[in-house]
C-alpha positions as CSV (number, residue, x, y, z in Angstrom):
1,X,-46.7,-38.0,84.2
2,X,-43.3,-39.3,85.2
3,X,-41.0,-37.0,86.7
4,X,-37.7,-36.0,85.5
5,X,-34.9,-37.2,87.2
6,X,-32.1,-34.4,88.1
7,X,-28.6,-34.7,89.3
8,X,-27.8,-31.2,90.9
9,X,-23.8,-31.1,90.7
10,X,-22.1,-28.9,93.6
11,X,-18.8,-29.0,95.1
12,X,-15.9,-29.6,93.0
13,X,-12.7,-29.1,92.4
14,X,-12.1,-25.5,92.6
15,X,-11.5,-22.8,95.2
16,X,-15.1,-22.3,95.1
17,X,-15.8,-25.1,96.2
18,X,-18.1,-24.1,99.3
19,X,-19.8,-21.1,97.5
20,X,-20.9,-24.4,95.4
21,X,-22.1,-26.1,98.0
22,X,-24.5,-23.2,98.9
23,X,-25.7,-22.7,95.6
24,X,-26.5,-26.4,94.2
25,X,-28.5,-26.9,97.9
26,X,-30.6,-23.4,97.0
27,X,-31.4,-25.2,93.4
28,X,-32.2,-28.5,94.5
29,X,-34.8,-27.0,97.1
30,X,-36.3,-24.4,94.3
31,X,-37.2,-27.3,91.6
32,X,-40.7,-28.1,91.3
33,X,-41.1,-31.4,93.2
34,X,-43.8,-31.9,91.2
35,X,-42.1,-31.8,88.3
36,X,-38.6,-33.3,89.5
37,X,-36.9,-35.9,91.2
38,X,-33.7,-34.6,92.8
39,X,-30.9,-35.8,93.8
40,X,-27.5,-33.2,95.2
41,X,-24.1,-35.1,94.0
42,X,-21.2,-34.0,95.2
43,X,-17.6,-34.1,94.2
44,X,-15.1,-33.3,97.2
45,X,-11.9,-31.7,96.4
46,X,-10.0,-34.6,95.4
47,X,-12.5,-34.9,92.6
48,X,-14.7,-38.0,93.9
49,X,-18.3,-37.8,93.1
50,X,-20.9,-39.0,96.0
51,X,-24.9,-39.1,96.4
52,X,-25.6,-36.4,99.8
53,X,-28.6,-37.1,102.0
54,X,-30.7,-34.9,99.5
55,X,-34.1,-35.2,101.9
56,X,-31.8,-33.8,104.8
57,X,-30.4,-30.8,102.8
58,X,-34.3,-30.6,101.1
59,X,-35.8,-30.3,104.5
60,X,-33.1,-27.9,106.3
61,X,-31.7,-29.9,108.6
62,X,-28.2,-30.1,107.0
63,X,-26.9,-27.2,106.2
64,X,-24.6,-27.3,103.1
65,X,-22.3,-25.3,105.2
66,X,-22.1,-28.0,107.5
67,X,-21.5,-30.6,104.4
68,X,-17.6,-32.4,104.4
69,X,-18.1,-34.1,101.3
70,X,-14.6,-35.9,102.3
71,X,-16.7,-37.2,104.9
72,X,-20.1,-37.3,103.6
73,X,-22.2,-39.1,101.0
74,X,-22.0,-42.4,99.6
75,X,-19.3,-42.8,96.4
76,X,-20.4,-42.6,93.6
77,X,-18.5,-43.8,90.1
78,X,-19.6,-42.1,86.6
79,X,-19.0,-43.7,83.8
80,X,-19.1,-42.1,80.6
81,X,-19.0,-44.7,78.1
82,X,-23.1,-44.7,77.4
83,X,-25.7,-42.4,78.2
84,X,-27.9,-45.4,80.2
85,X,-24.6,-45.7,82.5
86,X,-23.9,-42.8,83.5
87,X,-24.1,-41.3,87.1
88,X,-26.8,-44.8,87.6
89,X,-27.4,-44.9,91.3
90,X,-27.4,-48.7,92.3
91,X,-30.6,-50.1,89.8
92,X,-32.2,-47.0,89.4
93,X,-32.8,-45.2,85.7
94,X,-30.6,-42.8,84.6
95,X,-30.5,-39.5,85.3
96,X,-32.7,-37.2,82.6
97,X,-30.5,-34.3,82.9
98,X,-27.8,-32.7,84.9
99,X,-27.9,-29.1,86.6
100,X,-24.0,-28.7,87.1
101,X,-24.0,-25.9,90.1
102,X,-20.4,-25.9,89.6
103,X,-17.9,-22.5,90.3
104,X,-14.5,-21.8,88.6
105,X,-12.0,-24.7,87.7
106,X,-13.0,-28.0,86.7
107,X,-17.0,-27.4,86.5
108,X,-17.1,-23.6,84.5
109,X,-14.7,-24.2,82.2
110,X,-15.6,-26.8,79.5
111,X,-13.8,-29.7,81.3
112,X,-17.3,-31.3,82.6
113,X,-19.1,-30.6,80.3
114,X,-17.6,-31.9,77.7
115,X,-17.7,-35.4,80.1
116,X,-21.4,-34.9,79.3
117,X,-21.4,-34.3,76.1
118,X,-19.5,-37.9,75.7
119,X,-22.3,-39.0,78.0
120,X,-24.3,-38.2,75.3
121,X,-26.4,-36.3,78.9
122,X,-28.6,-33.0,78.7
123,X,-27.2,-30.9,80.8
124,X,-27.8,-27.5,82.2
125,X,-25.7,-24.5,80.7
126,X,-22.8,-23.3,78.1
127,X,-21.4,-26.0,76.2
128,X,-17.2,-27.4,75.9
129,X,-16.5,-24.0,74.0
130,X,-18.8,-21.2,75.7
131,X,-17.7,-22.5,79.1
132,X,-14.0,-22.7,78.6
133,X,-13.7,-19.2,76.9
134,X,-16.0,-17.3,79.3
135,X,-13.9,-19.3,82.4
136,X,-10.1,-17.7,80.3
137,X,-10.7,-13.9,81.0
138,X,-7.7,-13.7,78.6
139,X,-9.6,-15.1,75.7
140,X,-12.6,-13.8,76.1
141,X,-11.4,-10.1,76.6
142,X,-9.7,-10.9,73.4
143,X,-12.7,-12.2,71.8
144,X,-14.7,-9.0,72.7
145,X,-12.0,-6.7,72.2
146,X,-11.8,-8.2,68.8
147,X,-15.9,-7.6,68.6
148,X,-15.5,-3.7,69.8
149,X,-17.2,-4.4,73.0
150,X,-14.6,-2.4,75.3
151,X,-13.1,-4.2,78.1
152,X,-10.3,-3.6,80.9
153,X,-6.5,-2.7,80.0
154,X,-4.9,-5.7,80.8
155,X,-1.6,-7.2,80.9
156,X,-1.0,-11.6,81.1
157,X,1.6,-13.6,82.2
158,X,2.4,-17.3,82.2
159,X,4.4,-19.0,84.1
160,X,6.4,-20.2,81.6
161,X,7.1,-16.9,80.1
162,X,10.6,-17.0,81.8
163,X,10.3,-13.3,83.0
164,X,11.0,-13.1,87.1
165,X,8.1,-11.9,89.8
166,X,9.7,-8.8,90.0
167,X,9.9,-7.9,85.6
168,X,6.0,-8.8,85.9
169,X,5.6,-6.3,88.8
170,X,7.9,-3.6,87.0
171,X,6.2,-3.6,83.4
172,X,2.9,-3.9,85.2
173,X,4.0,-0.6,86.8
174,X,5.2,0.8,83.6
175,X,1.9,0.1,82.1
176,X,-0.5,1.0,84.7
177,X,1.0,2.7,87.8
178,X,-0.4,2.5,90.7
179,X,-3.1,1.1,91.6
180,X,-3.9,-2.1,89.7
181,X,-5.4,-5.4,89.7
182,X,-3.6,-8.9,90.2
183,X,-5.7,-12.0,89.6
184,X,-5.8,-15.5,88.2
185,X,-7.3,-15.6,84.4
186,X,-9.7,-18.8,85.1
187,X,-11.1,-18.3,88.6
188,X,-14.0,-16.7,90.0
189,X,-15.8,-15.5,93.1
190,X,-12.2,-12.8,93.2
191,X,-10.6,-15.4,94.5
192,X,-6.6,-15.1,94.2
193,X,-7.5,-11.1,93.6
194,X,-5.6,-8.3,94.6
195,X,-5.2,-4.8,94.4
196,X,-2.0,-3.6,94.3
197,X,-1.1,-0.4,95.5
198,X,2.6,0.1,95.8
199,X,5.5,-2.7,94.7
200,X,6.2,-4.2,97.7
201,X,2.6,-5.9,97.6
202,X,3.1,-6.7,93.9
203,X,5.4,-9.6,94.4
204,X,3.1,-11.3,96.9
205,X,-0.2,-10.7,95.0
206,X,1.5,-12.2,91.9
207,X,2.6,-15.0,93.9
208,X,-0.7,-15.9,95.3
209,X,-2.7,-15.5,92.0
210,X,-0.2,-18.0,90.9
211,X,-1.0,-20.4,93.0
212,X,-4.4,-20.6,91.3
213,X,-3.6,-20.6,87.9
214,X,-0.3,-20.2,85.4
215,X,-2.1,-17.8,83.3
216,X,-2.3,-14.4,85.7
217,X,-3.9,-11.2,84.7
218,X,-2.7,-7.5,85.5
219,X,-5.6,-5.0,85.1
220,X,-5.9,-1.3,85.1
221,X,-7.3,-0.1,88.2
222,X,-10.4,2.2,87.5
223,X,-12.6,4.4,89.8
224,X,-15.7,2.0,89.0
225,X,-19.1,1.1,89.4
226,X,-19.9,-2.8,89.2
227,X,-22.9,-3.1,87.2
228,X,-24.3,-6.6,86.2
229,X,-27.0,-8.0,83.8
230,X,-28.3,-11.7,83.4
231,X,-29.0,-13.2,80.1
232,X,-31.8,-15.9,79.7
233,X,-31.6,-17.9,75.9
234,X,-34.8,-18.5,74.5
235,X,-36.9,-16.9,71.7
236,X,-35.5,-14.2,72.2
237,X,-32.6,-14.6,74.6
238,X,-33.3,-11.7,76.8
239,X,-31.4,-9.5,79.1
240,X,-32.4,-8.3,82.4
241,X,-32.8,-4.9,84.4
242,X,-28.7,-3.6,85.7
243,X,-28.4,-4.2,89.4
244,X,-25.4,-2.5,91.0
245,X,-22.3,-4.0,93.5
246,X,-22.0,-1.7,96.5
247,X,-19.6,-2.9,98.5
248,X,-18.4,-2.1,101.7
249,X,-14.9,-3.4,101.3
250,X,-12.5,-1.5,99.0
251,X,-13.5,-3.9,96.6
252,X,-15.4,-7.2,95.8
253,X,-13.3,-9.1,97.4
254,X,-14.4,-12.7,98.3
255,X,-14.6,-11.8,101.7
256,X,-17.2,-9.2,101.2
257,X,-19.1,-11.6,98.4
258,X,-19.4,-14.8,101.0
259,X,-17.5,-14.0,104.5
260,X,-19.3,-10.6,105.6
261,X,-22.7,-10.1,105.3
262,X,-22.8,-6.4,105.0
263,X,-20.2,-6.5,102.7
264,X,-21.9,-5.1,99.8
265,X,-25.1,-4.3,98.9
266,X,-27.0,-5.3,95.8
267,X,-29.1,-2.9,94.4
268,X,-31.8,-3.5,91.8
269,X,-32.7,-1.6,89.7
270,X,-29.1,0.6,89.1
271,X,-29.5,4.3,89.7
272,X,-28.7,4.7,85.8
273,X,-30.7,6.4,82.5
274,X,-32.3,4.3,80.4
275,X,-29.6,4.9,77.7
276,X,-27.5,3.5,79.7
277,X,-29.5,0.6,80.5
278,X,-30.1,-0.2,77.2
279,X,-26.3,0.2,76.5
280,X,-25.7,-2.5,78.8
281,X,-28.5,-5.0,77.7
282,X,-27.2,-4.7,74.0
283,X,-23.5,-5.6,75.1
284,X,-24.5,-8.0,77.3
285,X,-26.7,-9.7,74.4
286,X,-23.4,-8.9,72.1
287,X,-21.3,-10.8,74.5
288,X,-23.1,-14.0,75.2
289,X,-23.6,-14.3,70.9
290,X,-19.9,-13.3,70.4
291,X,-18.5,-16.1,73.4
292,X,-21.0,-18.8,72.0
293,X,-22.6,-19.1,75.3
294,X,-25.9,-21.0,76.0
295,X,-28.7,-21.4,78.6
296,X,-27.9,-18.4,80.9
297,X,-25.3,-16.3,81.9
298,X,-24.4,-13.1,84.4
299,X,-22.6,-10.4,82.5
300,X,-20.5,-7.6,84.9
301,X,-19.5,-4.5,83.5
302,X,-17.5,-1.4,85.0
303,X,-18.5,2.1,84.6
304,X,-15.6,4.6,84.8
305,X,-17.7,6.8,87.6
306,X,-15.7,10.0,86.2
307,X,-16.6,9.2,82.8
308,X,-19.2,7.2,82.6
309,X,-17.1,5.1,80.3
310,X,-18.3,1.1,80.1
311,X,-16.2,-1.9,80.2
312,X,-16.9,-5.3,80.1
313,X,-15.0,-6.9,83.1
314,X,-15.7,-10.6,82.7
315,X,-19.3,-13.4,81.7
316,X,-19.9,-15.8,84.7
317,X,-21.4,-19.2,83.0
318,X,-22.6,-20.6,86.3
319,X,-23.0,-17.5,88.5
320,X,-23.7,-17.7,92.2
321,X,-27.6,-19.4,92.2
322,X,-28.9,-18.7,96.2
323,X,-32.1,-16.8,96.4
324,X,-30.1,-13.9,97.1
325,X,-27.3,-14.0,94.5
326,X,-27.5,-11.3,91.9
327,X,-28.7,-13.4,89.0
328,X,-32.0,-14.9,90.1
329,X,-32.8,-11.5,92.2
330,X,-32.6,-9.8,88.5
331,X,-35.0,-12.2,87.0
332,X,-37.2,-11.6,89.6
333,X,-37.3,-8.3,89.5
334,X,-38.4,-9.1,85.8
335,X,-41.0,-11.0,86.7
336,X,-39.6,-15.0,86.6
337,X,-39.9,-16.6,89.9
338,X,-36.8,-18.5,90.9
339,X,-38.3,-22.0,90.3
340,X,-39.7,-20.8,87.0
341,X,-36.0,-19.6,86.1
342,X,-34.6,-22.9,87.3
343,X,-37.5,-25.0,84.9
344,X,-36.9,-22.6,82.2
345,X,-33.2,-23.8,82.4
346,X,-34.2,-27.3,82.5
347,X,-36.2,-27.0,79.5
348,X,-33.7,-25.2,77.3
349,X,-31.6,-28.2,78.5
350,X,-33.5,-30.9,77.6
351,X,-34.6,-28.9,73.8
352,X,-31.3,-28.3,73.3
353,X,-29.8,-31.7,73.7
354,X,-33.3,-32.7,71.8
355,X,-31.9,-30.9,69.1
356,X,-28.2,-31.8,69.1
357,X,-30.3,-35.8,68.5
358,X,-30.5,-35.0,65.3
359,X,-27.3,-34.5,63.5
360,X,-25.2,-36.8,61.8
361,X,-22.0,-38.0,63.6
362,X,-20.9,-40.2,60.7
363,X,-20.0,-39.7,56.7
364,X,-22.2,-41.6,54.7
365,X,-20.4,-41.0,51.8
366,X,-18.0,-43.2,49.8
367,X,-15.0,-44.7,51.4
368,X,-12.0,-43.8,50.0
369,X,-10.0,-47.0,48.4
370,X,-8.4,-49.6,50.5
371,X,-10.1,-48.6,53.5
């Protein structure tokens, strides 16, 4: 049988762009090369896509920390008129199907994939609208507020609201005291995150987060726990086991996710009662219905650790995907293997875009007069 032919994105234009890297060279390695032909595409971060040495990042003698992709790989020009142009390598066929590894900005929030949907391309993952409102923590804590799934007191601010740094820091203050949380509403990995402790660090922190985004969020600090579940679609669309974020830092800061590597530990299963753990499977299930998202998705929660009260801090579409991230390690505590996880992925790809085939794009009905 002949293979299917995958395009592993990683890279892109975000300020997770390395932790991409990482994670798009762990899936390439984990597909079935019986079952797949792979190729790793990168896009650097001026937003040019080019083919890496995939049998050198395969094999492990290229590290994708090592990888400059505004030095490396050959350029690469997607088209996305027809589906039998696009990402063509030279002569070669088409790609089959697209496994966008992509973090935060331009490759978790809708933007790409809605390239692919115009590609008419199967492609790995929540569609235009789960992926943009799961990227906008503003929207989607609306969303699930509006659904009676609890989530985080929060505060936003846009850039063109008109208020001043220092009217954001002062109602934030008034809201929340001291401490609370600064961060941009569409990035991930906590970059641009900061906790704020007394108002001299507030104008800074609301600076920085606004270099990331124009949409910044102020959160209620709370004594928490960081609890996480994964969500598989399929029939049914399952939820995991709850692992638990230990870290070592005073928070999960992106320096203890990807700089340190005792800064946190993950622990799976979570020291918590099975009410508890079903609690969390049935919001997590709640959330990815409610946020319209598809294929997978890593849902992190805060427990209030004098309460015990839940809140649902944010959905990652594309979480981190090495063999130690959180959301493969709590499918295979389950039982699915990583490479079973990543075909299972595929598949769901492929069926979904199988099914998407068959609807009607055009009104066969009558024309109205004088057209």
């Amino acid at each position: 049988m002949e293979k299917i032919r995958i395009a592993v994105l990683c890279g892109g234009r975000s300020g997770e762009h390395e932790v991409s890297l990482v994670s798009g060279s762990s899936v390439a390695k984990a597909l079935d090369p019986s079952k797949y032909d792979v190729t790793l595409v990168g896009i650097d971060p001026a937003g040019k896509w080019k083919v890496l040495d995939t049998a050198k990042i395969l094999s492990g003698s290229l590290a994708p920390e090592q990888l400059n992709l505004r030095e490396a790989g050959t350029l690469l020009e997607p088209r996305a008129y027809a589906s039998e142009n696009f990402l063509t390598i030279h002569n070669q066929k088409p790609f089959d199907v697209i496994f966008p590894v992509l973090h935060g900005t331009y490759g978790e929030d809708g933007t790409i994939q809605g390239l692919f949907e115009l590609a008419d391309v199967p492609y790995v993952g929540s569609g235009v609208v789960g992926s943009s409102v799961g990227m906008d923590k503003d929207v989607s804590r609306r969303l699930l507020d509006h659904a009676g799934i609890p989530v985080v007191p929060t505060l936003t601010f846009r850039a063109s609201d008109g208020k001043s740094m220092e009217e954001r820091a002062l109602e934030a203050e008034r809201s929340f005291g001291y401490p609370y949380f600064v961060k941009p509403a569409n990035m991930g990995s906590s970059v641009g995150v900061h906790k704020v402790k007394a108002v001299e660090q507030a104008l800074a922190a609301l600076e920085d987060a606004f270099n990331y985004d124009n949409k910044v969020l102020i959160e209620k600090a709370i004594p928490a726990r960081e609890l996480e579940c994964a969500v598989l679609e399929g029939e049914p669309t399952r939820a995991s086991g709850v692992g638990e974020i230990i870290p070592t830092h005073e928070f999960y800061s992106y320096e203890a996710k990807y700089q340190d590597e005792n800064g946190a530990e993950l622990k799976i299963p979570a020291e918590l009662t099975a009410a508890q753990v079903e609690e969390i499977q049935l919001l997590s299930l709640k959330a990815f219905d409610v946020l319209e998202l598809r294929g997978l998705a890593r849902v992190d929660f805060f427990m209030d650790k004098n309460s015990g009260q839940l809140y649902l801090n944010e959905v990652n579409t594309m979480p981190g995907f090495t063999k130690i991230s959180m959301y493969p390690k709590l499918w295979a505590a389950a039982g699915l293997k990583y490479p079973e996880l990543l075909d299972h992925l595929v598949q769901l790809a492929l069926k979904r875009h199988h099914e998407k085939a068959h609807l009607k794009t055009e009104f066969a009905g009558a024309r109205p007069h004088g057209k």
